[in-house]
N, C-alpha and C positions, 0 to 999 in steps of 0.2 A: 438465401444462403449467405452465408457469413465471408468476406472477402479475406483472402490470406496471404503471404510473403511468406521467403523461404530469407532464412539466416542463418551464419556460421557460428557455431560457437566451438571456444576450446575447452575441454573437459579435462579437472587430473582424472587420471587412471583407475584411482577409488571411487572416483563419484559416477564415472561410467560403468566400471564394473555393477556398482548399487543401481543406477537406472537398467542397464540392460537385467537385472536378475528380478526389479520388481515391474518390468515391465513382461514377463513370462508369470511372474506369481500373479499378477492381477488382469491378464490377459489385457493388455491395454499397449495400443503403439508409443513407442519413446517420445515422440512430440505431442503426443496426448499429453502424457506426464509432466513434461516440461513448462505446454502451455498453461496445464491446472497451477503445476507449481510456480508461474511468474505471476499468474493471475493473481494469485492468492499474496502473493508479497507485496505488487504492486498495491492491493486494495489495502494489505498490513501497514506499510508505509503512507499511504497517503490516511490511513484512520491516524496513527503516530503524529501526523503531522497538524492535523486538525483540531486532536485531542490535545497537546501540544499549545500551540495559537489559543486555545481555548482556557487552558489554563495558564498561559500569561495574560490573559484578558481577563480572567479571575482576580488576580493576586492586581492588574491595573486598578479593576474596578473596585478593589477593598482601599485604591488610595484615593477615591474621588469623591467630591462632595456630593449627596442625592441631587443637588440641583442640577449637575452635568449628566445626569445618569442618563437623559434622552441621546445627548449629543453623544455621547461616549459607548452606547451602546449601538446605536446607527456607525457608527466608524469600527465597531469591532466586528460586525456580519459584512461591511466593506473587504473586509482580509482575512476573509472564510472561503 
């Protein structure tokens, strides 16, 4: 079983009114909802951030001579 904490958040108005209405349409508790939808940002952000890194380490690696390419690409999975 998966271990859990309880947190406060503040909601506007419209964004509770839309959780409480789609949590009745899809028969699903509010903190269901909530945790699928952080889950899902949190992994959006962190792929952004990755993807990201990856392509500045693109655009490094078109300025470096093949001969560094060991050394340079060892230092770019360091900061992944």
């Amino acid at each position: 079983m998966s271990m859990s904490t309880t947190i406060t958040v503040k909601l506007d108005n419209e964004v509770k009114e839309k959780l409480d209405e789609l949590s009745q349409q899809i028969h699903r508790p509010k903190n269901w909802i909530i945790n699928k939808a952080l889950t899902e940002y949190i992994d959006r952000n962190n792929l952004a951030r990755v993807v990201e890194k990856a392509r500045q380490h693109c655009l490094l690696a078109n300025q470096q001579d093949e001969s560094d390419w060991d050394q340079f690409a060892a230092e770019a999975w360091e900061d992944v």
